[in-house]
C-alpha positions as CSV (number, residue, x, y, z in Angstrom):
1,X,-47.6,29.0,17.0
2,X,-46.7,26.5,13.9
3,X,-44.1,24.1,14.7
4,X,-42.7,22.6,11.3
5,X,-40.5,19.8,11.0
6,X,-36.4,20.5,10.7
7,X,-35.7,20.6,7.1
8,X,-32.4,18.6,7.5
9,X,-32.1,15.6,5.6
10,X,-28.6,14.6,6.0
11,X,-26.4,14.1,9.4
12,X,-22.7,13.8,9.0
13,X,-20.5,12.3,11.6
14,X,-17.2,13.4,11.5
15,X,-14.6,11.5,12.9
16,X,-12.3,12.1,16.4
17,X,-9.1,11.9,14.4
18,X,-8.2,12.0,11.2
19,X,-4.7,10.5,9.9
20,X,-3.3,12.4,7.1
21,X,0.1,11.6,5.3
22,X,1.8,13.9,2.8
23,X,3.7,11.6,0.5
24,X,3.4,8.1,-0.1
25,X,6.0,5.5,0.2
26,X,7.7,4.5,-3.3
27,X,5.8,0.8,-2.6
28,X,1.7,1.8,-2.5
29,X,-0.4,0.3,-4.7
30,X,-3.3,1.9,-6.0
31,X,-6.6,-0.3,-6.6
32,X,-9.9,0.5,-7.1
33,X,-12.9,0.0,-5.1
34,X,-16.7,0.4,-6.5
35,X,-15.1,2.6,-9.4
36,X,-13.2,4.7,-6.8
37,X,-9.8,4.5,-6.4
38,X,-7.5,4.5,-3.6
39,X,-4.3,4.1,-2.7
40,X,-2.8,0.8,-0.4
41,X,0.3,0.6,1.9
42,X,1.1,-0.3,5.4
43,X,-2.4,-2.6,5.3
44,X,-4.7,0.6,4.9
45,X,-6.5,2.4,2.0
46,X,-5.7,5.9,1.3
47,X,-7.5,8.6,-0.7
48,X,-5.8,11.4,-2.2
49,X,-7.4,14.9,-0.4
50,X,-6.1,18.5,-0.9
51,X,-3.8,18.7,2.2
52,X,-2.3,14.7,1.0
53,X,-3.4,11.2,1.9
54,X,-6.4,10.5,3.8
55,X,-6.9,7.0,5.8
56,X,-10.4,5.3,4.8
57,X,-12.2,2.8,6.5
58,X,-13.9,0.2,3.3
């Protein structure tokens, strides 16, 4: 019998719940982050995803 090692190399959490809002408010700001940019209102960062705007944790 050979046992070899799992060849995964990455593990991705994915969170409980995710909070996804169509349309932003008229008032967001977008600002970059590390190159990135994402979109602020309400006190949280958004990023813009297929289905609308995602909440991210920075």
């Amino acid at each position: 019998m050979i046992c070899l090692p799992s060849c995964a190399t990455r593990v991705v959490a994915r969170p409980n719940h995710v909070t996804v809002v169509k349309t932003p408010p008229k008032h967001y700001k977008t600002v970059k982050v590390r190159g990135q940019r994402y979109y602020k209102w309400n006190g949280n960062h958004y990023r813009k995803a297929n289905c609308g705007y995602v909440v991210v944790h920075l």
